[in-house]
Backbone as CSV, one residue per row, in Angstrom:
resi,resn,N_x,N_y,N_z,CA_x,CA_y,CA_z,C_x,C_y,C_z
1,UNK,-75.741,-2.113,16.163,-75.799,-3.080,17.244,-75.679,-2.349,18.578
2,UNK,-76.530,-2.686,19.887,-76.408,-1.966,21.177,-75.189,-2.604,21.657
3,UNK,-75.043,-1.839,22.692,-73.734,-2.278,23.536,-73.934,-3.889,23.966
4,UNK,-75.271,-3.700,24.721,-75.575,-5.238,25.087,-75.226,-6.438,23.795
5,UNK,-75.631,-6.003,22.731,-75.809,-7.109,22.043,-74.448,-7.277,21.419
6,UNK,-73.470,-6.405,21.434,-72.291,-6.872,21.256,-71.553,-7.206,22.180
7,UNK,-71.282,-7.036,23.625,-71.141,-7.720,24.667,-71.364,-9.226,24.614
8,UNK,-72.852,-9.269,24.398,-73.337,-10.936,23.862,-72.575,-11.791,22.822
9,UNK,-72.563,-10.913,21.867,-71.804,-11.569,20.592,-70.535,-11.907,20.945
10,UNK,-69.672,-11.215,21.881,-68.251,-11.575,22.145,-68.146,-12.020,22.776
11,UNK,-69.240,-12.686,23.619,-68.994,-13.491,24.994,-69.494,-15.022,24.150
12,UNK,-70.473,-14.897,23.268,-70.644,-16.527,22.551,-69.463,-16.680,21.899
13,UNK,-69.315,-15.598,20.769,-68.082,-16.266,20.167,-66.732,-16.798,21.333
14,UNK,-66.148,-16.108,22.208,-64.948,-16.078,22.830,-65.718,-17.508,23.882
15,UNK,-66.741,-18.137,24.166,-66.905,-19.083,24.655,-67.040,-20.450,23.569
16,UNK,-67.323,-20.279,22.579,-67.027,-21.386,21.435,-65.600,-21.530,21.002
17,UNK,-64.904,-20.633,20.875,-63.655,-20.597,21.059,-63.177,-21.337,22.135
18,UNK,-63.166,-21.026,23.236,-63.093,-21.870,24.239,-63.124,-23.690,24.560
19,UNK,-64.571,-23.612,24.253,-65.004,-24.973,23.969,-64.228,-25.794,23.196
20,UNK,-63.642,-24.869,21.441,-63.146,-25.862,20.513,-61.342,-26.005,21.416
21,UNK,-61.174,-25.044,21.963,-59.525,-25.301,22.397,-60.121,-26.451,23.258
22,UNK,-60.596,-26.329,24.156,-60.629,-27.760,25.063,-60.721,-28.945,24.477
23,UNK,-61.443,-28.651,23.460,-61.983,-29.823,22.414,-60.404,-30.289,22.033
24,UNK,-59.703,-29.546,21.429,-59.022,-30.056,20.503,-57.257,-29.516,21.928
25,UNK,-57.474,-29.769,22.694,-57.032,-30.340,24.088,-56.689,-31.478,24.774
26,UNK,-58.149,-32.040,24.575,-58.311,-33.218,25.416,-57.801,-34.009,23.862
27,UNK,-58.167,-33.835,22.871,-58.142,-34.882,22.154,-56.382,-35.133,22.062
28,UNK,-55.645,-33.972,21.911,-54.121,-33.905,21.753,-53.348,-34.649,23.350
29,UNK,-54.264,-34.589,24.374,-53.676,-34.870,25.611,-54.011,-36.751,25.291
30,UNK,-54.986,-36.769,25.098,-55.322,-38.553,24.822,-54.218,-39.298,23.121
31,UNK,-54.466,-38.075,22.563,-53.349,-38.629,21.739,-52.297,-38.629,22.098
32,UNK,-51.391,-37.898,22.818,-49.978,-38.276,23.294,-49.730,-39.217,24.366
33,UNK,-50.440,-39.605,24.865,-50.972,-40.475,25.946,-50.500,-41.908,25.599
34,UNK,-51.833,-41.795,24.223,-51.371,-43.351,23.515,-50.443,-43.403,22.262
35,UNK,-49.393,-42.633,22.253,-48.637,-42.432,21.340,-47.595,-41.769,21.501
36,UNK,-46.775,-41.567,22.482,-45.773,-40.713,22.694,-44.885,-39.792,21.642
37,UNK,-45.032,-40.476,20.128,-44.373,-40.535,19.070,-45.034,-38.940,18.506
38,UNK,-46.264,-38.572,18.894,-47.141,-37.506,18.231,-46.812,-36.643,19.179
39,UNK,-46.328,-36.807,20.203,-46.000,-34.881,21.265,-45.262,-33.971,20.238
40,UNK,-44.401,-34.515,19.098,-43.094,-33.100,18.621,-44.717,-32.418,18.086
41,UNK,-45.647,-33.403,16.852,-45.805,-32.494,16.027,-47.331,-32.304,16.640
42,UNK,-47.849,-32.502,18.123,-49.335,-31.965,18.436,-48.369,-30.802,19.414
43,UNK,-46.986,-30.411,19.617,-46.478,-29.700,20.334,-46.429,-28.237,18.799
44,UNK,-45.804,-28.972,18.206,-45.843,-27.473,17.094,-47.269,-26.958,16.524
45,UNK,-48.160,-27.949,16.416,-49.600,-27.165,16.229,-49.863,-26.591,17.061
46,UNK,-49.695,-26.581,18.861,-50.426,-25.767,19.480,-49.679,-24.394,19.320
47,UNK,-48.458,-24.583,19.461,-47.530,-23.072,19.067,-47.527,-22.574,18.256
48,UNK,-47.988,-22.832,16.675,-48.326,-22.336,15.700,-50.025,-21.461,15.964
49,UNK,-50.811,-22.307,16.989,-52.266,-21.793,17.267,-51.871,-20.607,18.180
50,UNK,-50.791,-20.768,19.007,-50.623,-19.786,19.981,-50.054,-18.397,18.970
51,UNK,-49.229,-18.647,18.226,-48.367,-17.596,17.529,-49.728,-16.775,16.757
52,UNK,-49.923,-17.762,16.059,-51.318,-16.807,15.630,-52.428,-15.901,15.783
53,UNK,-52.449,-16.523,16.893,-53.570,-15.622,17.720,-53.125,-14.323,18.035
54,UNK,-51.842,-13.923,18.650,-50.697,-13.136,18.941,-50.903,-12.358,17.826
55,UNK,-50.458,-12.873,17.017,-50.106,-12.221,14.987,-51.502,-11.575,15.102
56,UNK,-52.484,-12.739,15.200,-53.623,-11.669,14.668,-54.026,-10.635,15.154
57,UNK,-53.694,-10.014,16.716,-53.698,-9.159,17.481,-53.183,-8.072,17.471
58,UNK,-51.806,-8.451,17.098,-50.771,-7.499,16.511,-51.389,-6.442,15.343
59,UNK,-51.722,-7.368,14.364,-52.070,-7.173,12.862,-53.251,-6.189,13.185
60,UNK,-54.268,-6.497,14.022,-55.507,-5.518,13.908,-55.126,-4.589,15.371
61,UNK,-53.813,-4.492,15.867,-53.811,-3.335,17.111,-52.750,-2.117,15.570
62,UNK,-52.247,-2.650,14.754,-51.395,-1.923,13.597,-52.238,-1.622,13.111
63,UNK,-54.072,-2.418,12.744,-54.802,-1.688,11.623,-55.411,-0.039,12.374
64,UNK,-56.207,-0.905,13.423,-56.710,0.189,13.875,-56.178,1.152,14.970
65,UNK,-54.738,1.287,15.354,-53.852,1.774,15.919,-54.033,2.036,17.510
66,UNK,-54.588,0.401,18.073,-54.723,0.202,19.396,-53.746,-0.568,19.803
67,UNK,-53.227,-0.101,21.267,-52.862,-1.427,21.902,-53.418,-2.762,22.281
68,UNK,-53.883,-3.498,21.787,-54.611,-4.250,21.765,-54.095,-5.596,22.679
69,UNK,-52.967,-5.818,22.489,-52.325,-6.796,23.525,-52.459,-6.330,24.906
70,UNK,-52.520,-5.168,25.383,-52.806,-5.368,26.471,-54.096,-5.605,26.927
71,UNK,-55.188,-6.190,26.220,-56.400,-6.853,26.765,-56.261,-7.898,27.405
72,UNK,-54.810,-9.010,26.681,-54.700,-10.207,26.924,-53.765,-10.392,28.483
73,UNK,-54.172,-10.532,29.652,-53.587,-11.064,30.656,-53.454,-12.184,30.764
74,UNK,-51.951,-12.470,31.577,-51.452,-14.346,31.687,-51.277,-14.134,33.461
75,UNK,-52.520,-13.678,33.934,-52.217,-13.941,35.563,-51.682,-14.918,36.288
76,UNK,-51.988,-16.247,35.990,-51.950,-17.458,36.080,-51.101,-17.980,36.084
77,UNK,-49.635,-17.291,35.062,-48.812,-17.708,34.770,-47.589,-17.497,36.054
């Protein structure tokens, strides 16, 4: 694969990614909305989605012996 075309590939995937978090965003923001009763457990799925992502980062900066977390910036924060 050229540089370009993996550039490409990680910019569709990491934008469908994207898309489905918003997706499944809005739907958790409209569900707590009309349900106050669903924030504990649409609050532990997103932290379980967050932990994971983390884990999986971890897991492949240990396989292939990169720092790999430091790709991820929280400027914003």
């Amino acid at each position: 694969m050229t540089h370009k075309a993996v550039e490409q590939d990680v910019d569709y995937h990491l934008e469908k990614a994207l898309e489905h978090f918003e997706q499944a965003l809005d739907l958790s923001v409209k569900a707590v909305s009309e349900n106050k009763a669903m924030q504990k457990e649409i609050s532990s799925k997103m932290g379980s989605f967050t932990g994971d992502i983390f884990q999986f980062v971890r897991e492949k900066g240990k396989v292939y012996r990169m720092n790999i977390m430091k790709w991820f910036t929280l400027p914003r924060f």
